[in-house]
C-alpha positions as CSV (number, residue, x, y, z in Angstrom):
1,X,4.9,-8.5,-22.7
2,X,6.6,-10.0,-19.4
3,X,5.0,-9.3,-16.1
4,X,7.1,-6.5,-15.6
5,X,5.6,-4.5,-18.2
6,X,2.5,-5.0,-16.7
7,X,2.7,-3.8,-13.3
8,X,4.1,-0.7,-15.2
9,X,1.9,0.7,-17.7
10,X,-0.3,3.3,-16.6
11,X,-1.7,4.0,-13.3
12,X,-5.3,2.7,-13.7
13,X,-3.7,-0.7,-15.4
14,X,-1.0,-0.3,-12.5
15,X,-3.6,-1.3,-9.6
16,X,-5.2,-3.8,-11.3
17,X,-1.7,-5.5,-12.2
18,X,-0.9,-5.4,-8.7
19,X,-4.5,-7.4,-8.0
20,X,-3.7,-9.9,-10.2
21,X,0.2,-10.6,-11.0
22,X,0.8,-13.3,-8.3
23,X,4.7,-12.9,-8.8
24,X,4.4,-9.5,-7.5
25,X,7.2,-8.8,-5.4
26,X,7.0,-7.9,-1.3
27,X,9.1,-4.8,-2.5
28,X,6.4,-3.5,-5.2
29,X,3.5,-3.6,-2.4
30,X,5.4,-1.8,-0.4
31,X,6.4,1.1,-3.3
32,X,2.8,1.1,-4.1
33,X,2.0,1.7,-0.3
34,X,5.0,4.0,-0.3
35,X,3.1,6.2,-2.8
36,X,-0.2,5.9,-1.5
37,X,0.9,7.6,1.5
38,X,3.0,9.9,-0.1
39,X,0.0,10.9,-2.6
40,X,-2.4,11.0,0.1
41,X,-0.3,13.1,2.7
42,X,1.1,15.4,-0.4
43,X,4.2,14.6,0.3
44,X,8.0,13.1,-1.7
45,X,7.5,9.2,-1.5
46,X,11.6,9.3,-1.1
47,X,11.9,10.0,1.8
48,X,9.6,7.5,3.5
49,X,10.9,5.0,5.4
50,X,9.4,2.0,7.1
51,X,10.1,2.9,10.8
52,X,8.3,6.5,10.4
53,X,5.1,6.4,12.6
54,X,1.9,8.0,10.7
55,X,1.4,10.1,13.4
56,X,4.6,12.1,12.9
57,X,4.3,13.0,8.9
58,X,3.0,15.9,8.2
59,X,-0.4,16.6,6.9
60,X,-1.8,13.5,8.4
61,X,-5.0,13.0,10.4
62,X,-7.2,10.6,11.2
63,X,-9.3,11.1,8.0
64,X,-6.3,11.1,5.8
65,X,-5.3,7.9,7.5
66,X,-8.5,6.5,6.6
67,X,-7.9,7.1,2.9
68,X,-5.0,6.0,2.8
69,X,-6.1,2.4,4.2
70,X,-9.3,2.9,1.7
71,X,-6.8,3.5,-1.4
72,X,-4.5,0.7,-0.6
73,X,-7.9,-1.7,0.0
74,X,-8.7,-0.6,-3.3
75,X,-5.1,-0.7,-5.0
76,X,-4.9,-4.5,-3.9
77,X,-8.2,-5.5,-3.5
78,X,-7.9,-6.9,-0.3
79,X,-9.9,-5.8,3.1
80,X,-8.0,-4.5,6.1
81,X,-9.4,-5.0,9.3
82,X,-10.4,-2.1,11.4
83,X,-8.9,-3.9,14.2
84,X,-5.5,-4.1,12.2
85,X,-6.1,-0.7,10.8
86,X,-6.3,0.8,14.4
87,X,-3.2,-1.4,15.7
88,X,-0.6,-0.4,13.2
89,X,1.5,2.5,14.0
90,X,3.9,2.7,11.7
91,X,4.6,2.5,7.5
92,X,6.2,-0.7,7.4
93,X,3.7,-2.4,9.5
94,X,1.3,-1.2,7.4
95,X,3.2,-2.6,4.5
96,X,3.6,-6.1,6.3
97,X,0.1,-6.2,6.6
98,X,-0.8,-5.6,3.4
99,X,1.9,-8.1,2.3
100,X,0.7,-11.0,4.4
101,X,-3.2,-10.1,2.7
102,X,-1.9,-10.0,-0.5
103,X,-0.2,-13.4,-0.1
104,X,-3.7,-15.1,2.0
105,X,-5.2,-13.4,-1.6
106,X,-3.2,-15.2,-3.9
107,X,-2.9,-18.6,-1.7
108,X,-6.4,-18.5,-1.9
């Protein structure tokens, strides 16, 4: 079974491939983020796009924000400051930060 298969069996097997695959792409952390947000917020994943703020999807607050940082900690095992987490404003700073903690992870 490549690598590929891995990161694409089931969902629980998913986030764990994610964790350890270090030739996991920029582009699958930031589909995984995509669909955190969009499971979180209840909304399509499609139409997400880096440049949308959080602020201005609908159903998000600050608690939904929260679980959405919690989820991707989780997903990637990695820890986001609440520093960073307060900072980033919109989806794909989100995903660059979680791509620059996911490659201090596997550097490591």
């Amino acid at each position: 079974m490549d690598t590929t298969d891995t990161a694409v069996t089931t969902d629980t097997t998913a986030d764990s491939a994610v964790t350890t695959d270090t030739a996991v792409t920029d582009e699958a952390v930031r589909e995984k983020i995509r669909q955190i947000v969009a499971d979180e917020l209840d909304i399509p994943a499609a139409g997400l796009t880096p440049d949308q703020h959080f602020r201005s999807l609908p159903n998000v607050d600050s608690m939904r924000v929260l679980q959405i940082v919690l989820t991707t900690e989780k997903a990637f095992d990695i820890e986001i400051e609440d520093e960073v987490t307060f900072r980033v404003q919109t989806i794909g700073e989100f995903q660059g930060v979680v791509e620059d903690l996911c490659r201090q992870k596997t550097s490591a």
